[in-house]
C-alpha positions in Angstrom: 77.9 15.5 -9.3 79.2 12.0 -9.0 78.8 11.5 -12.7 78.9 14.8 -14.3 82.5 15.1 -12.8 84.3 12.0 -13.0 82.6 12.4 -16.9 84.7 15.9 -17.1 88.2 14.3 -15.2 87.6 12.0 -17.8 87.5 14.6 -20.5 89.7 17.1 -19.8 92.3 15.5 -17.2 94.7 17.4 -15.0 93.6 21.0 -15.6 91.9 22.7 -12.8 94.3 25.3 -10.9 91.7 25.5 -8.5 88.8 23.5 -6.9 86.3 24.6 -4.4 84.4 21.5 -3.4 82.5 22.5 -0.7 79.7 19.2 -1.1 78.4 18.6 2.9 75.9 17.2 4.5 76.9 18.7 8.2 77.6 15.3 9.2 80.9 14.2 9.1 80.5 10.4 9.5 77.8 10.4 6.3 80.0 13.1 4.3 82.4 10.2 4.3 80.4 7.5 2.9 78.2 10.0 0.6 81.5 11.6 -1.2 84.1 8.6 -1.3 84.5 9.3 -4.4 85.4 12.5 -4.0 89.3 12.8 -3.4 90.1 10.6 -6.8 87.8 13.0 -8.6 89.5 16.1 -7.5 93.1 14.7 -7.7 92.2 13.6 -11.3 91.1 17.4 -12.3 93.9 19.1 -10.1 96.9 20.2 -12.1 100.0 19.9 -10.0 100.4 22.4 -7.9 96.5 23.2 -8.3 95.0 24.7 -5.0 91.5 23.1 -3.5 89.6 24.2 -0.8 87.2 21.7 0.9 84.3 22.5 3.7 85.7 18.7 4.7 88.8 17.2 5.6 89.5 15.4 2.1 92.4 12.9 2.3 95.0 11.6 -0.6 98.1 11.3 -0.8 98.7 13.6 -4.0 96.8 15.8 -1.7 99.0 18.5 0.7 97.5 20.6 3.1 98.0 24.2 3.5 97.5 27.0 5.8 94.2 28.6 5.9 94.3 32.5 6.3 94.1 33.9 9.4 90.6 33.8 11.1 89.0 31.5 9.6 87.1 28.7 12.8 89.5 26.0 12.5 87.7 22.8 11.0 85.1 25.1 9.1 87.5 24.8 5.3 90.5 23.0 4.7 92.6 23.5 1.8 95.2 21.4 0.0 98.0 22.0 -2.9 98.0 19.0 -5.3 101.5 17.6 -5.2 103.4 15.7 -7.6 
């Protein structure tokens, strides 16, 4: 996934209106280390104001978080709206 989508990001740029990247391991500490890569991926596919929903706490600062509907286990999905 590593290559495959920095290859698209590459190819197509800002275009996504919505990601759903929910890549874990259960394990917080190695989700860290294993998917660094991650947040510059996403931010480089995310359109501005392009919604993306993580099952991890992804941090950058074009990313914005936002209010998860009601219900949902708090730290089980966090979702973001790409700023610009």
């Amino acid at each position: 996934m590593a290559q495959t989508l920095t290859a698209f990001a590459a190819r197509h740029g800002r275009c996504a209106a919505l990601i759903h990247a929910d890549v874990t391991t259960g394990v917080a500490e190695r989700d860290r280390v294993l998917f660094a890569w991650l947040p510059g991926d996403v931010v480089a596919l995310a359109a501005p104001g392009a919604l993306v929903v993580s099952g991890w706490a992804i941090q950058h600062p074009l990313l914005e978080a936002v209010a998860l509907p009601e219900g949902v286990p708090e730290g089980r999905y966090f979702a973001y709206r790409r700023c610009e």
